[in-house]
C-alpha positions as CSV (number, residue, x, y, z in Angstrom):
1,X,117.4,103.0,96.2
2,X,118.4,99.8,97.4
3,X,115.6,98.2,96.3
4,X,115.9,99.6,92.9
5,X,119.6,98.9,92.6
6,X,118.7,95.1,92.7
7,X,118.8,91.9,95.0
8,X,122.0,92.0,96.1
9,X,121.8,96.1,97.3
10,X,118.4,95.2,98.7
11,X,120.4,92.2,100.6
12,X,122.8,93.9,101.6
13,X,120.9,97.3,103.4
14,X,118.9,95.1,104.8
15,X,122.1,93.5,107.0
16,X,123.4,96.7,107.1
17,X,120.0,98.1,108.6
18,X,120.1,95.0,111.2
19,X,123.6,95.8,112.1
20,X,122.7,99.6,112.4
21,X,120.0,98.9,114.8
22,X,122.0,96.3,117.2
23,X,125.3,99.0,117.4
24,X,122.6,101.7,118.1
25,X,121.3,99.3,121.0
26,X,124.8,98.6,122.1
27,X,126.2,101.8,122.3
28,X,123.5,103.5,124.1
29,X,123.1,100.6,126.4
30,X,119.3,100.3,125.9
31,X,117.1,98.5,128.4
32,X,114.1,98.4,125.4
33,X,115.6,97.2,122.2
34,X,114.5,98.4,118.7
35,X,115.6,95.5,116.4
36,X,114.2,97.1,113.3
37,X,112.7,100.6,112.1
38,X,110.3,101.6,109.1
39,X,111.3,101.3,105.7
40,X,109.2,101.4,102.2
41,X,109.5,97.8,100.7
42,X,108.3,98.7,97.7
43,X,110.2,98.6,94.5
44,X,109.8,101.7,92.3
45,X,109.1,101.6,88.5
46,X,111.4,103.8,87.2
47,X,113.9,106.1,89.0
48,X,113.6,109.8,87.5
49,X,116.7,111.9,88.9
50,X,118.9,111.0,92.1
51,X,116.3,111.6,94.6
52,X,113.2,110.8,92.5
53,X,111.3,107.7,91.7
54,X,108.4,106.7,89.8
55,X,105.9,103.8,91.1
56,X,102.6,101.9,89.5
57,X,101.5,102.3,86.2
58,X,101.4,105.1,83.7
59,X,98.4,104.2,82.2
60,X,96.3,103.5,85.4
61,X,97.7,104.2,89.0
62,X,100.8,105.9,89.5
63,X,102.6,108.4,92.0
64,X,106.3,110.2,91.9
65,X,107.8,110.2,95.5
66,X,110.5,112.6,96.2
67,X,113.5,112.9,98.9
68,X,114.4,115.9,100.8
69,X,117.6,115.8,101.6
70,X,117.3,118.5,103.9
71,X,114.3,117.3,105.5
72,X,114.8,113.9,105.5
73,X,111.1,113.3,104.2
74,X,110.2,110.9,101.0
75,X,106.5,112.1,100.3
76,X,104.2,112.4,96.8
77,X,105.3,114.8,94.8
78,X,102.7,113.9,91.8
79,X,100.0,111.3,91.6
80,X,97.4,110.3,89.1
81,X,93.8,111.6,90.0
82,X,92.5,109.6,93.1
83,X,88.0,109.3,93.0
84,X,87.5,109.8,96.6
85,X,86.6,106.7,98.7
86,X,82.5,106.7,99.5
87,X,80.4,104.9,102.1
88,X,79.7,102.1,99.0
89,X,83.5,101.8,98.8
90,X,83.3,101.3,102.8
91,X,80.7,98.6,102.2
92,X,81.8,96.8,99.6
93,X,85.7,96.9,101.7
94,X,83.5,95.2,104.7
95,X,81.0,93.0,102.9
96,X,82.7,89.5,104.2
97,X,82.8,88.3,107.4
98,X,85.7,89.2,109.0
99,X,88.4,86.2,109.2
100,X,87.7,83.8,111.8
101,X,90.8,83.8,114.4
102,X,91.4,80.2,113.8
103,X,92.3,80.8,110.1
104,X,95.3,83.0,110.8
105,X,98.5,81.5,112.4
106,X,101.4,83.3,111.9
107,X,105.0,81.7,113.2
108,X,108.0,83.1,114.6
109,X,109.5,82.7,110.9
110,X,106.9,85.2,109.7
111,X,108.8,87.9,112.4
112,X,113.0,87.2,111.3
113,X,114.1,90.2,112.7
114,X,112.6,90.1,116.4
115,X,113.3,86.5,116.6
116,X,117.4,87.4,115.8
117,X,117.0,90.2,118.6
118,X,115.7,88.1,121.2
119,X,118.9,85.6,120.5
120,X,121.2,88.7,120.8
121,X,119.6,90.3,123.5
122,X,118.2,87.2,125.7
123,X,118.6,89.6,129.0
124,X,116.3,93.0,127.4
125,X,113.1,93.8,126.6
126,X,112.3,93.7,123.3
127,X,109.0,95.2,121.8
128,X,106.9,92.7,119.9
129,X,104.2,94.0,117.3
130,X,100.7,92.7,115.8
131,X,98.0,94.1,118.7
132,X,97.2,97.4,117.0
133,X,93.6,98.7,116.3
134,X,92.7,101.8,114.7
135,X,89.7,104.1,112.6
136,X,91.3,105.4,109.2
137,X,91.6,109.2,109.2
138,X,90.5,109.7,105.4
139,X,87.5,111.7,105.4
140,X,84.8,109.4,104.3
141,X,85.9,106.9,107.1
142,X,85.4,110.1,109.8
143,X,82.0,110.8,108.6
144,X,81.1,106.7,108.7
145,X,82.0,107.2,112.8
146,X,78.7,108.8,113.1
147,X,77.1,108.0,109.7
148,X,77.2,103.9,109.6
149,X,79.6,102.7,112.8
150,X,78.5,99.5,111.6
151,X,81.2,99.7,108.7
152,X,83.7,101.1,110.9
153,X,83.1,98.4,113.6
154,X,83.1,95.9,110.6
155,X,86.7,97.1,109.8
156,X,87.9,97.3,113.6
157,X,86.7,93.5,113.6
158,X,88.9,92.7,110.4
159,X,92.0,94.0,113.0
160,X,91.1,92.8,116.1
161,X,90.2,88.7,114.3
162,X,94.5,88.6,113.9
163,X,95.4,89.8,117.5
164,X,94.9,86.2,119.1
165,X,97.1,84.5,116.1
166,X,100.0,87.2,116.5
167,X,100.3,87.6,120.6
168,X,100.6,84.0,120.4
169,X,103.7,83.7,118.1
170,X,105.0,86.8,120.3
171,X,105.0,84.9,123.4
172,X,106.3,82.2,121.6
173,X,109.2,84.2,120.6
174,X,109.6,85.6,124.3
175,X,108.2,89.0,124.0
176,X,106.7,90.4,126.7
177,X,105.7,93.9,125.8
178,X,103.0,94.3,123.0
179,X,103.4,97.5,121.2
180,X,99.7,98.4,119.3
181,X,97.7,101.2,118.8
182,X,97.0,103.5,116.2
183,X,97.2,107.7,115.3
184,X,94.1,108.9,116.1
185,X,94.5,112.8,117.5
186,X,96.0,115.8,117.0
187,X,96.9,118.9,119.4
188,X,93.6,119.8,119.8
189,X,92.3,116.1,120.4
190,X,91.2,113.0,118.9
191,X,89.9,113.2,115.0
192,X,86.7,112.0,116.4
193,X,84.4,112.1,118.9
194,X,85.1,110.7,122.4
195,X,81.4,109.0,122.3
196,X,82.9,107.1,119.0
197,X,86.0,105.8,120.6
198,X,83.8,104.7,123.9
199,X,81.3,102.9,121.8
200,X,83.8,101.4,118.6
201,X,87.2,101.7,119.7
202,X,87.2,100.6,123.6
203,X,85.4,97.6,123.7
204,X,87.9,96.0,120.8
205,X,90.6,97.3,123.1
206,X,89.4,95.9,126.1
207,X,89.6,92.3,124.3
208,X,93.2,93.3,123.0
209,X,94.3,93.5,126.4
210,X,92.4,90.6,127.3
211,X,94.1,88.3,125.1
212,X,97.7,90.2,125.9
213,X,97.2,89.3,129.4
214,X,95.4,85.2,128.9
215,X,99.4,85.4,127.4
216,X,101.0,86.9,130.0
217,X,102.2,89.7,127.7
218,X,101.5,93.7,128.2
219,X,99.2,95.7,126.0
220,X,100.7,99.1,124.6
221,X,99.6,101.8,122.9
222,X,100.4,104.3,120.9
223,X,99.3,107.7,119.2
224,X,100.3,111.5,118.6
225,X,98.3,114.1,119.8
226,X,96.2,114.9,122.6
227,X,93.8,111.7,124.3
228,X,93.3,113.5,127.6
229,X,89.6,113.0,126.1
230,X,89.6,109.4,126.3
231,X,92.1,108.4,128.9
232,X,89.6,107.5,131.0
233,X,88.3,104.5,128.3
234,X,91.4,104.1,127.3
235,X,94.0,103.4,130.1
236,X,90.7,102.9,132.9
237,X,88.0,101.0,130.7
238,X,90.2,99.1,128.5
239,X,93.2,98.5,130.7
240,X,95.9,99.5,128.4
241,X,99.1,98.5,130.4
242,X,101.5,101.6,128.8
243,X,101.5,104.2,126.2
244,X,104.5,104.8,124.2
């Protein structure tokens, strides 16, 4: 709404937001401090009743996203037909080289709202962002797990080539505790096997928390769901520091 009520809305809800999170931190006297939390920045097309908006393109790609006010949930309520993705899609998505480490350097500018936290909370811990790794959960990217986990690795590569460029600039800024990770289970377990996330996902992992610790920083991770099935890779073999 804020976003489609112009610049100076947009402006302004983002202070407000900032202010929000600091009280919140205040108030409840938190020891880890959440300077900012998720929003959409993206500005709809055209806004279709008070709690509906349109976004993209009428004549190409378009979806209608919805609020719920008793839910609380914005989700697709419509959407132009979507082709489902296929392993050529995959291969044409990973047909570079993934970018070399040295290309990317981020600064403390590129992360406002951590850097403002830090100032106004120079005695907490603050968590800093930019280590996470994880496998898509569309189904085409499931099957590639077992199919071609050369693609998949290919993509994991593509994450793990910005880790060294943003735990830099986050121990630059002072932060300590590197929150990463990635969804990757449900109740019943992980989305894939345990084999795939010993032989794709642990080994990038292992060099995540490498670098976090070359940096004296602290690798987190997070997902929902159940990973007693890889606990042992992932908190043993790759040395994650904390879940969250």
């Amino acid at each position: 709404v804020a976003l489609w009520n112009g610049e100076d809305a947009h402006r302004e809800f983002l202070e407000r937001s900032r202010q929000d999170a600091i009280d919140v931190a205040v108030a409840l006297d938190y020891d880890l401090v959440r300077p900012t939390y998720w929003r959409m920045n993206e500005k709809p097309t055209k806004r279709l009743d008070e709690y509906t908006f349109f976004y993209g393109d009428e004549n190409g790609t378009w979806r209608v996203m919805r609020f719920n006010p008793q839910t609380e949930l914005y989700q697709v309520a419509a959407r132009s037909p979507q082709p489902e993705l296929t392993m050529d899609d995959l291969e044409r998505s990973v047909a570079s080289d993934p970018p070399s480490p040295d290309s990317y350097k981020p600064t403390p500018a590129s992360w406002p709202d951590l850097t403002a936290a830090v100032e106004r909370f120079p005695n907490r811990a603050i968590p800093g962002f930019g280590t996470g790794l994880c496998i898509p959960r569309e189904t085409v990217w499931l099957e590639a797990c077992v199919l071609r986990p050369d693609l998949v690795g290919k993509y994991l590569d593509r994450q793990l080539a910005h880790v060294p460029g943003n735990v830099a600039v986050m121990k630059e800024i002072g932060l300590k505790y590197l929150c990463g990770g990635g969804d990757l289970a449900g109740p019943l377990g992980p989305l894939y096997s345990p084999k795939v996330f010993h032989d794709l996902m642990a080994p990038r992992l292992k060099r995540i928390t490498e670098i976090c610790h070359e940096h004296g920083c602290y690798h987190g991770f997070a997902s929902d769901g159940n990973l007693w099935p890889v606990a042992e890779d992932l908190f043993g073999y790759a040395e994650v520091d904390f879940f969250y």
